[in-house]
C-alpha positions in Angstrom: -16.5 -15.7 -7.7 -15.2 -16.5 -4.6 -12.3 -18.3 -5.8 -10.7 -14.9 -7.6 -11.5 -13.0 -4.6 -9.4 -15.2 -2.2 -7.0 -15.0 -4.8 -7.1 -11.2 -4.7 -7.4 -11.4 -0.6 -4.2 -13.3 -0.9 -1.8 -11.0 -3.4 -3.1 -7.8 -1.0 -2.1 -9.6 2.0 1.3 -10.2 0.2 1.7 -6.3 0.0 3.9 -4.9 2.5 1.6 -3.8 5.7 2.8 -0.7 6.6 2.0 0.4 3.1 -1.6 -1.2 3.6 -2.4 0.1 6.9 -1.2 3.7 6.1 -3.6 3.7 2.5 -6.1 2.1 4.4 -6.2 4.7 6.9 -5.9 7.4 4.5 -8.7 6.2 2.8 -11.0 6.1 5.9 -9.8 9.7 7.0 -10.3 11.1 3.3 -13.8 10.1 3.3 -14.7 12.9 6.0 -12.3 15.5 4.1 -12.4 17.6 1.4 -10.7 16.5 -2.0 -7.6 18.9 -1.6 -7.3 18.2 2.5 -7.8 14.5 1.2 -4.9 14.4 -1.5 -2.4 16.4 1.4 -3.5 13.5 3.6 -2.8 10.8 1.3 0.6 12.7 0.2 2.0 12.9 4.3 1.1 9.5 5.2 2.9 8.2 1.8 5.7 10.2 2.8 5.8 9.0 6.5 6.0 5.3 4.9 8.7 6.3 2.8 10.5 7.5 5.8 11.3 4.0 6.8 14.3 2.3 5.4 12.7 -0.7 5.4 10.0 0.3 2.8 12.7 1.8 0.4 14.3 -1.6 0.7 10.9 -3.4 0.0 10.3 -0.8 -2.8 13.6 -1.5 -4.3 13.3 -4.6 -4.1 9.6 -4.9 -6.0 11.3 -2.6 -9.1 13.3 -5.1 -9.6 10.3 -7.8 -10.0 10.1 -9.0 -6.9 6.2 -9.5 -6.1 4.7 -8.8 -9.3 3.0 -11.7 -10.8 3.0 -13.8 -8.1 6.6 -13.5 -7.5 8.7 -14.1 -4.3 8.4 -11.0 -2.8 
């Protein structure tokens, strides 16, 4: 019910931004592309986030545990 999807709202929220924004987007541009041009999409905007030092750091940092389960991110 409601209670697990403002649970939900609240571990997505969690999830580093520029990571949300950029699938988000992909998502919304994918819908008017074909599955191939949609998947190249997807593949350059992930690669663009990845660009950023700070996401590698953020990336690190959630292999070693940090945001899974509810933990400290």
């Amino acid at each position: 019910g409601r209670e697990a999807a403002e649970q939900l709202a609240r571990e997505i929220a969690a999830l580093p931004q520029v990571c949300m924004r950029s699938d988000r987007l992909s998502a919304l541009e994918g819908m008017s592309l074909a599955h191939d041009e949609a998947m190249a999409n997807e593949f350059a905007r992930g690669m663009a986030v990845l660009a950023d030092p700070g996401v590698v750091e953020g990336v690190s940092r959630f292999r070693g545990g940090a945001g899974r389960g509810g933990a400290p991110a």
